[in-house]
C-alpha positions in Angstrom: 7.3 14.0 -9.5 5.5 17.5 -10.3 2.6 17.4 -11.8 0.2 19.7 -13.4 -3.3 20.3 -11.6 -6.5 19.9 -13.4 -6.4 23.5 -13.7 -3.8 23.9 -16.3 -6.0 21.9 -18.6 -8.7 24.0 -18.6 -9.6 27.2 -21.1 -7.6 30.1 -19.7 -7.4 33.8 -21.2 -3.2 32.9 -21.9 -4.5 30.8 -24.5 -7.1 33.3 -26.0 -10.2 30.7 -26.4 -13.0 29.4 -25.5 -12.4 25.6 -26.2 -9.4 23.3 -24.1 -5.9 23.0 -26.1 -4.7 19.4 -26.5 -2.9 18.8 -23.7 0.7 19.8 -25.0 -0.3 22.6 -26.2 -1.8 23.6 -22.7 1.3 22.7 -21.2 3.4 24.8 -23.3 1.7 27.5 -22.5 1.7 27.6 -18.6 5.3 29.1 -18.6 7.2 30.2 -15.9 9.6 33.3 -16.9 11.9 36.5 -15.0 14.4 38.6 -15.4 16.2 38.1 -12.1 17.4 35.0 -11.2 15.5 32.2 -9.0 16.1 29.0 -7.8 13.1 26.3 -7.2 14.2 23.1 -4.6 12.3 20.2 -4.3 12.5 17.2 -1.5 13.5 13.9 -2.7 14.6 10.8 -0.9 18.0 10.2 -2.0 18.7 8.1 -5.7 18.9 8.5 -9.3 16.3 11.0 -10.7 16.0 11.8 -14.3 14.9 15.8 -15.0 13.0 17.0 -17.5 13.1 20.5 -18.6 10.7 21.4 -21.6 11.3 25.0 -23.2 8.7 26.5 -25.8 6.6 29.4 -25.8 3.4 29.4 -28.3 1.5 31.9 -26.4 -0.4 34.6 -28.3 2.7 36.8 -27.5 5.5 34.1 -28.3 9.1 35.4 -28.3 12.6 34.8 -27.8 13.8 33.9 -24.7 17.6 33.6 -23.4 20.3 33.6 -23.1 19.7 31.7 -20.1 21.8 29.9 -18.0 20.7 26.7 -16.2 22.2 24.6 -13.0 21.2 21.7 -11.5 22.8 20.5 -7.9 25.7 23.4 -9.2 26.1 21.4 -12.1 25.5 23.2 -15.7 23.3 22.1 -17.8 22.6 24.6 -20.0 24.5 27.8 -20.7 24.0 30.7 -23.0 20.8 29.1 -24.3 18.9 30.7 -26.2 15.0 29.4 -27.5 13.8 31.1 -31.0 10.1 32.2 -31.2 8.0 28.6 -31.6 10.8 26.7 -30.8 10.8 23.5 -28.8 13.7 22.4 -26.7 13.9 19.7 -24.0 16.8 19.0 -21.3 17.2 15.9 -20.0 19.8 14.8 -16.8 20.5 12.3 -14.5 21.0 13.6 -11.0 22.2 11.5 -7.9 20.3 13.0 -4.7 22.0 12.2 -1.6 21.1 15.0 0.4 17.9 14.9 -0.1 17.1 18.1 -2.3 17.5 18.8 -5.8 18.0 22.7 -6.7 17.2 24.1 -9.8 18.8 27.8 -10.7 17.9 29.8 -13.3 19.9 32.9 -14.5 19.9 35.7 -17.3 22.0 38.1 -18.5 21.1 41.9 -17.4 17.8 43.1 -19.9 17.1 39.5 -20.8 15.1 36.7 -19.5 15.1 33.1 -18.4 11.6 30.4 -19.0 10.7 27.2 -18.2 7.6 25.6 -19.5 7.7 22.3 -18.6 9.5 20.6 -15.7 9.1 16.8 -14.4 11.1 14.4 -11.7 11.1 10.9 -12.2 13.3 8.1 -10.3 15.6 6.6 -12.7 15.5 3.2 -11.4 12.5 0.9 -11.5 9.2 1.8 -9.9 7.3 -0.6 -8.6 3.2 -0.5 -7.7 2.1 -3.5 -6.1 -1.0 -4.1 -3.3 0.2 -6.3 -0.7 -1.5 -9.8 -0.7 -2.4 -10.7 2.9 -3.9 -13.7 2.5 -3.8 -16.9 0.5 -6.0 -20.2 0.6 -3.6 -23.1 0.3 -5.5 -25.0 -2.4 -5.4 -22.4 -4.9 -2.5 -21.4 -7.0 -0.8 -18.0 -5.2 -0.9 -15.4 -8.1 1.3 -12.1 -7.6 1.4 -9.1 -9.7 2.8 -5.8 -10.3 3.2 -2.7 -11.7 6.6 -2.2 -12.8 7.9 1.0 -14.5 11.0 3.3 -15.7 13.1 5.9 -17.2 14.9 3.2 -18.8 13.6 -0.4 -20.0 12.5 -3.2 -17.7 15.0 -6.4 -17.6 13.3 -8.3 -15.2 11.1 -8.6 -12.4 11.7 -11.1 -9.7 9.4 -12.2 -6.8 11.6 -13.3 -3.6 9.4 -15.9 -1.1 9.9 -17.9 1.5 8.0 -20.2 4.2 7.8 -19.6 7.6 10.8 -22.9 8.0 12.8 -21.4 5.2 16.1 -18.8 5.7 16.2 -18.4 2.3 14.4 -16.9 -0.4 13.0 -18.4 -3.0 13.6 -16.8 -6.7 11.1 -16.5 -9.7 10.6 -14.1 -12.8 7.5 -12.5 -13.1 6.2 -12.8 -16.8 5.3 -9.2 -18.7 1.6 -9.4 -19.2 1.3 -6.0 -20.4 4.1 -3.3 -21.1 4.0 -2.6 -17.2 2.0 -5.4 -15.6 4.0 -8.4 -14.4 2.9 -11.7 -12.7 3.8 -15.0 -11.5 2.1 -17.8 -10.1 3.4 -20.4 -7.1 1.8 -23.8 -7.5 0.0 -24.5 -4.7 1.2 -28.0 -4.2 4.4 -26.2 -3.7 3.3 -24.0 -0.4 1.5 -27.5 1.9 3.1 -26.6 5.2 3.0 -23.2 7.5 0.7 -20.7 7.8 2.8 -17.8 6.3 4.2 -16.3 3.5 7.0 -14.0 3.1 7.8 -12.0 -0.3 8.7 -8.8 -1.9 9.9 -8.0 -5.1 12.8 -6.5 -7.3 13.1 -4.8 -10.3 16.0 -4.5 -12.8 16.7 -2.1 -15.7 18.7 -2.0 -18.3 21.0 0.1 -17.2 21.7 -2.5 -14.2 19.5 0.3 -11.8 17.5 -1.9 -8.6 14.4 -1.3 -7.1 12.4 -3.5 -4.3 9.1 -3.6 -2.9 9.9 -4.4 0.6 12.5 -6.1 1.2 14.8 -9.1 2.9 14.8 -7.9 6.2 11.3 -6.4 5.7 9.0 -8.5 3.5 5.3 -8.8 3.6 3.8 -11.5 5.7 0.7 -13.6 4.0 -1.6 -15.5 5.8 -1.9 -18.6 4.8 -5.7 -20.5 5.3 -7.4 -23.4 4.1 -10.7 -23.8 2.2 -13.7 -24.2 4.7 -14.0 -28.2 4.1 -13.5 -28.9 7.3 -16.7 -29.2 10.2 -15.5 -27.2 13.1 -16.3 -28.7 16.7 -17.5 -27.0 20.0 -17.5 -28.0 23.2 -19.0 -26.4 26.4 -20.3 -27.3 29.8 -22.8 -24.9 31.6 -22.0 -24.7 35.1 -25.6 -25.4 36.9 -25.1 -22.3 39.1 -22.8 -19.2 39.5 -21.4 -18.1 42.8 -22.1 -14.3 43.6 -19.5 -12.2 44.7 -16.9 -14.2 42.4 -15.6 -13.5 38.5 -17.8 -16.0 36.5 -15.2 -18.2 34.8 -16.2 -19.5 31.4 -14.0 -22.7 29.7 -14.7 -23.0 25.9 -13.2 -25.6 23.4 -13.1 -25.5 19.6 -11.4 -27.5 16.6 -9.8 -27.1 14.6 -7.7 -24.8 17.0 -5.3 -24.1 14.4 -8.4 -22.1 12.0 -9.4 -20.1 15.0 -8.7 -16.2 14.6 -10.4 -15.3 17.7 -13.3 -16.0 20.4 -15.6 -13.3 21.7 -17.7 -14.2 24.6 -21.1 -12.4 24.5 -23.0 -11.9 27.5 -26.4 -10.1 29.6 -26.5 -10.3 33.3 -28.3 -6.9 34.0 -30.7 -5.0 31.5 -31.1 -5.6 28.3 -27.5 -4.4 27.4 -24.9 -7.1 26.3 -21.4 -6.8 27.1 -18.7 -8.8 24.6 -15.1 -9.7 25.9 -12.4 -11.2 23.7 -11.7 -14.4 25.1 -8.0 -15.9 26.1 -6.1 -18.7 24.6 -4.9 -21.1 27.4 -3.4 -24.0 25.9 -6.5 -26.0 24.3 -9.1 -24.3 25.1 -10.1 -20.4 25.5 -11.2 -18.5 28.6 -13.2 -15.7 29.8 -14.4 -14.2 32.9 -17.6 -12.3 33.9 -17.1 -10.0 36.4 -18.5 -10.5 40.0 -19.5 -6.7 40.0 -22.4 -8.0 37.2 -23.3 -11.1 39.1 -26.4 -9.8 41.4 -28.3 -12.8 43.7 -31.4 -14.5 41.6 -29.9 -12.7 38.5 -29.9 -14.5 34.9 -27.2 -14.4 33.7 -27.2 -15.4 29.3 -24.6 -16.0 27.4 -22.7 -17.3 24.0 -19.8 -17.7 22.2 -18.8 -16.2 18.5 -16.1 -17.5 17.4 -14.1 -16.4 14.2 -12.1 -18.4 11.9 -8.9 -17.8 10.1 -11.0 -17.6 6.4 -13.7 -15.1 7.7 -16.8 -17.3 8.6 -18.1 -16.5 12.0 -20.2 -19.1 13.7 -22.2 -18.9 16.8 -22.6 -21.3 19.7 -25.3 -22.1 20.9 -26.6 -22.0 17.5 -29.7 -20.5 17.2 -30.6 -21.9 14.1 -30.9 -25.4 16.1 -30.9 -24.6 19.7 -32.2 -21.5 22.1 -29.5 -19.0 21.4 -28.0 -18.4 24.3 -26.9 -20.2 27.6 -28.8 -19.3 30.7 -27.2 -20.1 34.9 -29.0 -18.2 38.0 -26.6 -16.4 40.2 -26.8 -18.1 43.3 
C-alpha cells in the first residue's frame, strides 16, 4: 500500500496557514502534476489489487486540470478526463498482478497537464493480521483471534487445526467480535493427547476472493504444556572421586521426562569462573562431560544441574534453598 508520511500532515506553505488541515483536506493538497508524461511502478506480489486514484485540487491556486489520459497495466482507465476547479473525482480498479508490477502512466495533450492527488494499493482479497500462538496449557480453553480485513465484505473466517496424530484438519468459524476482530475457542477437553498444535487460518469475501495465514502444507506449530501440578523428581549420584586425565562423565535423571525443555550442567574446576554445557538426552536420563583439560590433581571440582521445563519454571539441583548448592568431588 502507499502511504502518506507524517509529513504531509503537517502545516506546509501549499496550504497558506499556520494551523494543520483536517486530514482530507491535507491530502488533497499534496498533488502530483506535469506536462509531459510519466509513468510510476510499484512491486507487488502477484493477486487481485484494488487502485485508488483521488483527483482534486483545493490549493490556494486551484485550477482545471486535463484532459488527461490514464493507464493502468496498458489498460485505460481514464481518457480525455478532465477535473473542473474544486472538483473531486475518484477512480477505482481491480488489477490482477502476475508479474509482479503494477504500472501507472499518465499522459496529456501538448499545453496541458495531467494530476494525481491521491493514490492507494490495497489487496482485494482478505487480509489477515494474526500473532502466532506458540504455546498452549492443556487445561485451559485454546482461544485464537484475528484480524481480518477487505476491499470487499468479510463472509467468514475459518481456523483449520489439527493434532500431532491427525492428517486432517479440523474446521471452525471464527465469530466477529468486532467489525475486524474474529475469534474462536477449542474446548480444552477436546485437545487431551500430543504435545502439538497445528493451525492457520482462511478468509473468505464476498466476492468468493481467499486468503490464509499459513497454510496446509505450512501451518504454525503450538506447543502444547501442562499446568505445573505435577512435583518434578531428581536423581543423582556423586561419584566419590574423579580420575584426572579423563572427561568427567556426569549421569542425571529427571521426571517427568516428558516436561523437560532442557538440562544445563553448571560447573567450577579452576578459578572462580563457571563454565555451563547443555546436557544430552540419552534415553532416560541426560548426560554431560567435563573435560579432562579442566581436571588438575587435588583440584575441586563443584557442580549442579538447572534444569528447564516445558512451561518456563527453572529449578535447580542441588537446591540451595535446602541443601549446599552445589556438588563437590576431588580430582584424584
Amino acid at each position: 500500500m502507499i502511504r502518506l508520511s507524517e509529513q504531509d500532515l503537517l502545516p506546509s506553505a501549499e496550504t497558506g496557514v499556520n494551523s494543520p488541515f483536517p486530514y482530507e483536506n491535507q491530502l488533497l493538497n499534496k498533488l502530483v502534476w506535469s506536462r509531459k508524461p510519466a509513468t510510476f511502478q510499484v512491486d507487488l506480489t502477484p493477486g487481485s489489487y484494488l487502485a485508488h486514484l483521488t483527483f482534486c485540487d483545493r490549493s490556494l491556486r486551484r485550477r482545471r486540470h486535463g484532459p488527461m489520459k490514464i493507464t493502468i497495466n496498458n489498460q485505460v482507465v481514464a481518457d480525455q478526463l478532465i477535473i473542473t476547479t474544486g472538483k473531486r473525482i475518484d477512480l477505482r480498479e481491480v488489477v490482477e498482478i502476475k508479474d509482479g508490477k503494477l504500472t501507472i502512466d499518465f499522459a496529456c495533450l501538448p499545453d496541458q497537464d495531467w494530476f494525481i492527488s491521491a493514490l492507494s494499493i490495497n489487496p482485494v482479497a482478505p487480509t489477515i493480521t494474526h500473532t502466532p500462538v506458540t504455546k498452549w496449557v492443556r487445561e485451559e480453553p485454546l482461544v485464537i483471534r484475528a484480524s481480518v480485513t477487505g476491499v470487499n465484505p468479510i463472509r467468514q473466517v475459518i481456523l483449520n487445526y489439527q493434532t500431532e496424530n491427525e492428517r486432517g484438519y479440523h474446521m471452525i468459524i471464527m465469530a466477529p467480535l468486532t467489525s475486524n476482530l474474529y475469534s474462536t475457542t477449542i474446548p480444552s477437553a477436546y485437545l487431551q493427547q500430543g504435545k502439538n498444535i497445528n493451525y492457520y487460518i482462511t478468509a473468505l469475501d464476498s466476492l468468493g476472493r481467499e486468503a490464509s495465514f499459513g497454510s496446509f502444507e505450512h501451518p504454525f506449530p503450538m506447543a502444547v504444556v501442562n499446568t505445573e501440578n505435577y512435583s518434578p523428581s531428581f536423581f543423582h549420584l556423586p561419584p566419590s572421586k574423579v580420575q584426572k586425565e579423563q572427561d568427567f562423565k556426569l549421569k542425571f535423571s529427571v521426571r517427568p521426562l516428558e516436561e523437560v525443555e532442557k538440562v544445563t550442567l553448571l560447573y567450577k574446576s579452576l578459578g572462580d569462573q563457571f563454565n555451563q554445557v547443555t546436557m544430552e538426552r540419552e534415553s532416560e536420563e541426560y548426560v554431560g562431560n567435563i573435560p579432562s583439560s579442566l581436571l588438575l590433581p587435588d583440584c575441586l571440582v563443584k557442580y549442579r544441574f538447572i534444569v528447564m521445563f516445558k512451561g518456563g519454571t527453572i529449578q535447580l539441583y542441588p537446591n540451595p534453598i535446602t541443601a549446599f548448592p552445589y556438588f563437590q568431588v576431588m580430582v584424584d
